[in-house]
C-alpha positions in Angstrom: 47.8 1.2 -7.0 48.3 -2.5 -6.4 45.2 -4.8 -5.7 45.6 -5.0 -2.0 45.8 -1.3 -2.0 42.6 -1.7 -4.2 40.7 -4.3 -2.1 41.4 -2.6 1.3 39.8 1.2 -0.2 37.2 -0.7 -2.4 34.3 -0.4 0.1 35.3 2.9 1.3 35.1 4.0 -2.6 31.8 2.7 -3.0 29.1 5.0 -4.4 26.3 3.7 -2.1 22.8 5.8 -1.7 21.8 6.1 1.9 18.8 4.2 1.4 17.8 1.6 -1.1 13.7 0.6 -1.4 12.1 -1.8 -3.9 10.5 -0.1 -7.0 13.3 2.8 -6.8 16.5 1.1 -7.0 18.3 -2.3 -7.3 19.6 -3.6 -3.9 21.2 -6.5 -5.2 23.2 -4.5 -8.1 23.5 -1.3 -6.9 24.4 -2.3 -3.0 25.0 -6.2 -2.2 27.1 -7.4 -5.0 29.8 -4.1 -4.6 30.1 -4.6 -0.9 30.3 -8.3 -1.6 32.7 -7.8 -3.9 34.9 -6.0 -1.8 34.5 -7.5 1.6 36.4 -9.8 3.6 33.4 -10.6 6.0 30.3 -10.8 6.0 27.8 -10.7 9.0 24.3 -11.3 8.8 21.5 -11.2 11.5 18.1 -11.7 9.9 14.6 -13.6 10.8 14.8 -15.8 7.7 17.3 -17.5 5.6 17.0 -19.2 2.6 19.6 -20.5 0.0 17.1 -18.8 -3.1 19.1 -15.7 -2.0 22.3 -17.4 -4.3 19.8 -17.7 -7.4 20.1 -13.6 -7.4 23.8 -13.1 -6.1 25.2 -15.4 -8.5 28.7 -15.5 -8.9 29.6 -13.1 -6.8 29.2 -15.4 -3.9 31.0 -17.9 -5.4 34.1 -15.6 -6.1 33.7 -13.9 -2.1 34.2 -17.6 -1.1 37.1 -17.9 -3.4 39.0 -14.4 -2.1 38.4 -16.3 1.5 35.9 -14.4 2.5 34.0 -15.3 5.6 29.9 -15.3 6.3 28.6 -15.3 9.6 24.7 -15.7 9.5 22.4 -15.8 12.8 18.6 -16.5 11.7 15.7 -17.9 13.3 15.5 -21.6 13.1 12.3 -21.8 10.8 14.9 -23.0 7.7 13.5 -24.8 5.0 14.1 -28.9 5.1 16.3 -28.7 2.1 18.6 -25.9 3.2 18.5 -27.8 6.4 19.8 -30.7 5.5 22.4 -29.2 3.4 23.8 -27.6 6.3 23.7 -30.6 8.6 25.4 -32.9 5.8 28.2 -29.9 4.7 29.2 -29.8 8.7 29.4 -33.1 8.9 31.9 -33.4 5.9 33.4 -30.3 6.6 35.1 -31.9 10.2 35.9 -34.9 8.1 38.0 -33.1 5.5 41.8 -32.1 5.9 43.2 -30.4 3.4 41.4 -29.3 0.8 42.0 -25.7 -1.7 38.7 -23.3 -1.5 38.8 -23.3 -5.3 38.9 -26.6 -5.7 35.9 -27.8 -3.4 33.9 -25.2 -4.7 34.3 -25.9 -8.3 33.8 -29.5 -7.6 31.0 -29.1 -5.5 29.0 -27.1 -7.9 29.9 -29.6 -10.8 27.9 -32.4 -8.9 24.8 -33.5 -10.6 22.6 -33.5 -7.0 20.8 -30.9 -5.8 19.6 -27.6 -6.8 22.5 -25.0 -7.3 21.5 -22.4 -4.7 21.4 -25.9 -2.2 24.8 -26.9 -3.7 25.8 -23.4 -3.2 24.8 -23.2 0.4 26.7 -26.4 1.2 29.7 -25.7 -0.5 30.2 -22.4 1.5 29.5 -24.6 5.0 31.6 -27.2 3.8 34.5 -24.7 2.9 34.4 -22.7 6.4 33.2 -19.8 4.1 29.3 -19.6 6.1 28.5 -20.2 9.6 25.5 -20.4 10.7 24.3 -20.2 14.1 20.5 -19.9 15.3 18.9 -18.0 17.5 16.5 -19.4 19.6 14.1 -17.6 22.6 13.5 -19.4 25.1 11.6 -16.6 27.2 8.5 -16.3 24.3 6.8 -17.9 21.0 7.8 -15.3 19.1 11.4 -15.8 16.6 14.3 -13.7 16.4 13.5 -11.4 13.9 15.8 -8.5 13.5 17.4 -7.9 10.0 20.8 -6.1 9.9 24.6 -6.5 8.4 28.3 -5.3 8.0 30.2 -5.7 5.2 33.6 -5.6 6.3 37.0 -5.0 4.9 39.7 -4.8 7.7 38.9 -1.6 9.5 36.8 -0.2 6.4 33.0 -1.5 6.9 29.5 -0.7 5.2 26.4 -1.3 7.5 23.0 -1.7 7.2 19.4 -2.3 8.7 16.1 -3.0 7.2 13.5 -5.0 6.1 14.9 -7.4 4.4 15.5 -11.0 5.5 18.2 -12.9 3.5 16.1 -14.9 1.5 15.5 -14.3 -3.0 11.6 -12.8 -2.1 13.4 -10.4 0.4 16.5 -9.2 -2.1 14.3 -9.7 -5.4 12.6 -7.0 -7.4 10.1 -9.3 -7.5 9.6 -10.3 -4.1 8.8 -8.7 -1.6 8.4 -4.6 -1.3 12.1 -3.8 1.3 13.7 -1.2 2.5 17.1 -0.7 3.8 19.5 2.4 5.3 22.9 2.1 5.2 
């Protein structure tokens, strides 16, 4: 089988539970990084986002971006100032860049001395067209957007989910916060 071949059937091949909750499995291992592994796109509706969720997805979101995959994240716009600015700044330079190779910017961008390396992480995707991020703001009430689902998608083959869970380290971390999701 040839890796295309591989690629396009990988998230269909998965072994995924039909729930995952904190305490009795391991979301981020046993769920996120195969479908992230495997996916071409990612889309994201959640109340909160924060970069921490790269300190726990590692690499694997660095090599997504690499393959060319594609986030698209709606969340409310209660974003910490750091992540913030990191986005306003990696717009900013991503309109001003040309022509630059995915692997390249990202290797360079995580090399940089400033920053934190989730932050640096976080920009680097916005800068390489690898994360948009829109917010979602109501207009009609006080209350913030708050729902929490996502697809993992590979052409026509996709993996979906809904829970608890924003996309943030306490809401993906054994440690953090007690989730649930179904997929």
């Amino acid at each position: 089988m040839n890796s295309e071949t591989f690629e396009h059937t990988g998230l269909w091949s998965l072994d995924l539970a039909p729930s995952y909750r904190t305490g009795q499995s391991d979301p981020i291992d046993d769920f996120y990084k195969p479908c992230i592994g495997y996916a071409k796109e990612y889309d994201r509706a959640v109340g909160y986002f924060r970069s921490t969720i790269y300190l726990i997805i590692g690499d694997s979101i660095v090599d997504f971006a690499k393959r060319g995959g594609k986030i698209r994240l709606i969340c409310s716009p209660t974003l910490y100032e750091e992540d913030a600015t990191s986005i306003e700044s990696a717009y900013e330079e991503r309109q001003s860049k040309l022509a630059i190779a995915v692997e390249q910017e990202i290797d360079q961008m995580l090399g940089t001395p400033n920053g934190t390396y989730h932050t640096k992480v976080l920009a680097t995707l916005v800068l390489v067209g690898s994360l948009d991020i829109k917010l979602a703001l109501r207009h009609v009430t006080q209350g913030i957007y708050h729902e929490k689902i996502g697809i993992f998608k590979y052409d026509i083959n996709a993996v979906s989910f809904i829970g608890s869970a924003n996309e943030t380290w306490s809401g993906w971390h054994e440690r953090g916060n007690f989730e649930s999701l179904e997929v």
